[in-house]
C-alpha positions in Angstrom: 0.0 0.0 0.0 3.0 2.4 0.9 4.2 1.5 -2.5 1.4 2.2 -4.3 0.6 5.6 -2.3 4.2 6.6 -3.2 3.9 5.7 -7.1 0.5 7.7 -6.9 2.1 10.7 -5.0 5.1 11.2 -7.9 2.6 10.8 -10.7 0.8 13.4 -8.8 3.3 15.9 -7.8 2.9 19.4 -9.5 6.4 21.3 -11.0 5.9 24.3 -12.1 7.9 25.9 -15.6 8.1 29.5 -15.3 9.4 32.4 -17.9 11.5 34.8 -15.9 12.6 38.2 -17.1 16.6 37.9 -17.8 16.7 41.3 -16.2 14.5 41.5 -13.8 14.2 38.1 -13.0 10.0 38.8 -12.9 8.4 35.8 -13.1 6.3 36.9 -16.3 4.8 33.7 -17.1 4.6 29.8 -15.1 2.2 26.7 -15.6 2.2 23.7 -12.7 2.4 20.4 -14.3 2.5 16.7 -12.8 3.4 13.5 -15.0 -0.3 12.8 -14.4 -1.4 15.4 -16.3 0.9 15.1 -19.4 0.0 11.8 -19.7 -3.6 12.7 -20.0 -3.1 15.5 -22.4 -1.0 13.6 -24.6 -3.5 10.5 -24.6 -7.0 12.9 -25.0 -4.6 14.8 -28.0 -3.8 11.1 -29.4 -7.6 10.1 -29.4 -8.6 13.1 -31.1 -6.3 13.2 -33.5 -7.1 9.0 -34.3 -11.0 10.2 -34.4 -10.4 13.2 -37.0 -8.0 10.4 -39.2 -10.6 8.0 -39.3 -13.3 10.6 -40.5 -11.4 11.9 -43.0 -10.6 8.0 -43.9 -14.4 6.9 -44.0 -16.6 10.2 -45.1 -13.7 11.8 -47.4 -12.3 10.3 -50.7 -9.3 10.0 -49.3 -9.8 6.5 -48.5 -9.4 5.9 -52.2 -5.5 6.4 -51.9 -5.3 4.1 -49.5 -4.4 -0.1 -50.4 -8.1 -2.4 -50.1 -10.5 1.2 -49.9 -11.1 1.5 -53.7 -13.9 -0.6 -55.1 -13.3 -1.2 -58.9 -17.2 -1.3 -59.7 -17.4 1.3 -57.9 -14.4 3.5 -59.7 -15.1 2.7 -63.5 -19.2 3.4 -62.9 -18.1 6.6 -61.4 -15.2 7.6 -64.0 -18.3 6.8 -66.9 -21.0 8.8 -65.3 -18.5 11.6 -64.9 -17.3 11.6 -68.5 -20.8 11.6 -69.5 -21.9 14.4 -67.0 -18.3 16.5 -68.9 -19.9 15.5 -72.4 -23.4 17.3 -71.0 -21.9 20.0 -69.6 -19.5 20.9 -72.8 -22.5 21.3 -74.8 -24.7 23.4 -72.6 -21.4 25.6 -72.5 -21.2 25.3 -76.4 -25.0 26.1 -76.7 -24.5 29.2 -74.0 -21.3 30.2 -76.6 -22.9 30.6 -79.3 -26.3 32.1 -77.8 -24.1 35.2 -76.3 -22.2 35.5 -79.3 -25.6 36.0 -81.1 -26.4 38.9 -77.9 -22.7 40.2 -79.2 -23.8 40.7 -82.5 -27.0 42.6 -82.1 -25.6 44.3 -79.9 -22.7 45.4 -82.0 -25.2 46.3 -84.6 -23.4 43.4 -86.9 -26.7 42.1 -88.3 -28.2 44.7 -90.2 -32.0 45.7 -89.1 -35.0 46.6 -91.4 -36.7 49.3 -89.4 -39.9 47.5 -90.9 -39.3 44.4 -90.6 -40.8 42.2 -88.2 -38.4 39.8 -85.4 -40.4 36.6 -87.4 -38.6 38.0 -90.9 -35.4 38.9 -89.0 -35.1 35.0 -87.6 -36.0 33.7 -91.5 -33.4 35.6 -93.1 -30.5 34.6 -90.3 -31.8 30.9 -91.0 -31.3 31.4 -94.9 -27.9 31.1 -94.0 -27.3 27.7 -92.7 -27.9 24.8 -94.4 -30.2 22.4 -92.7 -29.7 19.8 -95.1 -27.8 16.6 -93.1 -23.6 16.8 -92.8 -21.4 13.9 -93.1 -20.9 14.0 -89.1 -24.9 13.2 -89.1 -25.0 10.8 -92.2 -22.0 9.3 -90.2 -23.8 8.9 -87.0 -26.7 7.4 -88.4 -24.5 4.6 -89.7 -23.2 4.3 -86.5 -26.1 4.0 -84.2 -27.4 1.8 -86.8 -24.9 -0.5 -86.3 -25.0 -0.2 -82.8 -28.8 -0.8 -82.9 -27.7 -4.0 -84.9 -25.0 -5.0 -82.4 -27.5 -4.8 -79.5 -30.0 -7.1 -80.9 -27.0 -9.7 -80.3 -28.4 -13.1 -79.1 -27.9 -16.0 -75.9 -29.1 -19.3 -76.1 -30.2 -20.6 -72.9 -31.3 -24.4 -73.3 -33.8 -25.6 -70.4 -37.4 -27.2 -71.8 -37.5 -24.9 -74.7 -34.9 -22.8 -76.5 -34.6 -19.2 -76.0 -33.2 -17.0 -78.3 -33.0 -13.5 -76.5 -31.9 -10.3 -77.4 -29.9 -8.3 -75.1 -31.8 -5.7 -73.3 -29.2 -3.3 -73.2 -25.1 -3.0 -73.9 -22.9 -1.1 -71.3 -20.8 -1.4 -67.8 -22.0 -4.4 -65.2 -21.7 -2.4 -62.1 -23.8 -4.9 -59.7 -23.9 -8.8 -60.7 -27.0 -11.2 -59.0 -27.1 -11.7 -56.0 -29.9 -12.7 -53.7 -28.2 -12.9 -50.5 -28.0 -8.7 -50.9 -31.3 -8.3 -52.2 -30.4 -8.2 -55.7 -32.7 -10.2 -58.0 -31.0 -9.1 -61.1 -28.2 -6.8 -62.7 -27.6 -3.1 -62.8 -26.0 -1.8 -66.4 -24.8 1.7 -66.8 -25.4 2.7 -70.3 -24.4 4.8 -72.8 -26.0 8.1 -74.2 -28.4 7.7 -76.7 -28.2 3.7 -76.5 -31.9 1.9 -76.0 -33.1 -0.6 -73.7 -34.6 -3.2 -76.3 -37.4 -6.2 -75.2 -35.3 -9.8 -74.5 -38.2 -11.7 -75.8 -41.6 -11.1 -77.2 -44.5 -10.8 -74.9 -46.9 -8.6 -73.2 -46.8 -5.6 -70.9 -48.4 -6.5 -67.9 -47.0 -3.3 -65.9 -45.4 -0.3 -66.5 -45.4 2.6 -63.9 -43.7 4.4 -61.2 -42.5 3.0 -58.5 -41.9 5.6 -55.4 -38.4 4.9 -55.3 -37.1 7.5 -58.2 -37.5 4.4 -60.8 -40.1 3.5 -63.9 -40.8 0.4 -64.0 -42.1 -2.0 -67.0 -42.7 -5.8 -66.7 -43.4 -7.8 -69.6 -44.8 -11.5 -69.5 -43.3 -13.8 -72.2 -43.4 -17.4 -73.0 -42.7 -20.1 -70.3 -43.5 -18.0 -67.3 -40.9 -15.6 -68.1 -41.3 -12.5 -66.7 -39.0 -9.4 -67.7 -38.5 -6.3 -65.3 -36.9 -3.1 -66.3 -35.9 -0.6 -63.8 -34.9 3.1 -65.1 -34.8 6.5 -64.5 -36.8 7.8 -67.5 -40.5 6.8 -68.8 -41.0 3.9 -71.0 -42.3 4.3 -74.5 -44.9 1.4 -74.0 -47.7 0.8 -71.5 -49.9 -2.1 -69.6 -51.4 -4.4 -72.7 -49.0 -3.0 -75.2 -47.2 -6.3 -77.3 -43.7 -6.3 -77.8 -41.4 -7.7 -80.2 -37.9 -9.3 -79.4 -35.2 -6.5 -79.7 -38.1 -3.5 -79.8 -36.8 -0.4 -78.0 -38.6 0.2 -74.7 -36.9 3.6 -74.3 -33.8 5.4 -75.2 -31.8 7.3 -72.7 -31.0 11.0 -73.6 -31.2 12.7 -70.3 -29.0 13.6 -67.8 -25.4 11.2 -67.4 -26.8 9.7 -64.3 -30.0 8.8 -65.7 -28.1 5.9 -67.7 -28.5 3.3 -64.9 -30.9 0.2 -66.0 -31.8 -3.0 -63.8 -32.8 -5.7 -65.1 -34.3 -9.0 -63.7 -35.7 -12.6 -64.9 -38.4 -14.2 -63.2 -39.0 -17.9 -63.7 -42.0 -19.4 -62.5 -42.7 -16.8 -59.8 -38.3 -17.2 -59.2 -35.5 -14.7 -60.0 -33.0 -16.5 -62.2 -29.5 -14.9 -63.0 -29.4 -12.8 -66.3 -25.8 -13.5 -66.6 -26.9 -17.4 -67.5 -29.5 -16.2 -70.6 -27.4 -13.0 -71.9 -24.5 -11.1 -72.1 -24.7 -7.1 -72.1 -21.1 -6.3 -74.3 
């Protein structure tokens, strides 16, 4: 007990650090200190400074520097959706150009003004001078999307009782495979602009509406108690009764970059079965 009275009692006993005046020797400044307390200030300064590191680790993209934090799905979905929110944003800053460049010129006086003529005859004769006839660029991107439209109606065969021949619903970036043990029924794609989501099979709309969650939502019933769901974040083009045909668009994105997202399920027999067995989306 002595011991331990005397181990408390050193811990415990105050020094005191003073600042004296070198010519006055005034004690202008002094703090009392005991090993007691620097211990607990340098441990409460150690847990505050592991609490702010681990913030900044879990609530900051920092985390992403470090080895095991970055998520690969996670990355590549987030590099696409910002290249695609850049793409948006270059041509609202392109459209913006050009519109105060056409405030630069009126107000320069640079396009000439009838005193009688009407703003309706004004906006005629500045359109006489472009040609709305199609470029090369747009003859060029019709051939494209053409043969991207014919690259998406690629097909899987699945053999079970009957033979499937499905088309893809839609080509792009896997960012979330099937899983039921996560609650995921089916597969999320991230798409590209102006790309469709296209029927797997023919059948029948049995549902199409909004579901609450920021999602539309159209099922269509096919053949062998298939059932399709499509989950996106822009109205479909076909509603409850409508018949579809194998590779017919539902809907074609060309909204914002983050409006590209589409999940997709297969129901068997009242069952979700893995997408990944029937089709492939590259």
């Amino acid at each position: 007990m002595k011991k331990k009275s005397s181990f408390y009692n050193k811990i415990r006993f105050k020094y005191k650090l003073s600042v004296l005046n070198e010519n006055t020797l005034e004690d202008v400044w002094h703090i009392r200190l005991s090993a007691l307390n620097v211990f607990l200030s340098v441990f409460f300064v150690a847990v505050l400074y592991f609490f702010i590191i681990a913030v900044l680790i879990i609530y900051t993209p920092l985390r992403g520097f470090l080895p095991g934090y970055t998520d690969n799905a996670k990355l590549s979905k987030q590099i696409l959706v910002d290249a695609m929110r850049i793409d948006s944003m270059y041509q609202a800053v392109s459209t913006n150009t050009a519109y105060v460049e056409m405030l630069r010129r009126v107000m320069a006086s640079e396009i000439p003004v009838d005193s009688t003529a009407t703003i309706k005859s004004i906006t005629e004769k500045e359109r006489e001078h472009y040609n709305l006839d199609p470029s090369k660029k747009e003859f060029a991107f019709r051939s494209e999307y053409e043969e991207s439209e014919k690259s998406t109606a690629s097909v899987h065969t699945q053999s079970s009782s009957s033979e499937f021949l499905m088309c893809s619903p839609v080509v792009g970036l896997v960012t979330a495979k099937f899983d039921p043990s996560q609650g995921r029924y089916g597969m999320t794609v991230v798409a590209e602009r102006k790309s469709s989501v296209h029927s797997i099979l023919d059948g029948v709309v049995v549902f199409s509406g909004y579901d609450g969650k920021g999602d539309y939502v159209l099922q269509v019933q096919h053949a062998d108690a298939l059932l399709s769901i499509y989950r996106i974040k822009q109205p479909f083009l076909k509603k409850v009764g409508d018949d579809v045909h194998a590779g017919e668009i539902l809907a074609t994105f060309l909204g914002k970059a983050s409006e590209f997202e589409v999940n997709f399920e297969i129901w068997k027999a009242g069952k979700p079965v893995n997408p990944a067995t029937y089709l492939s989306f590259k």
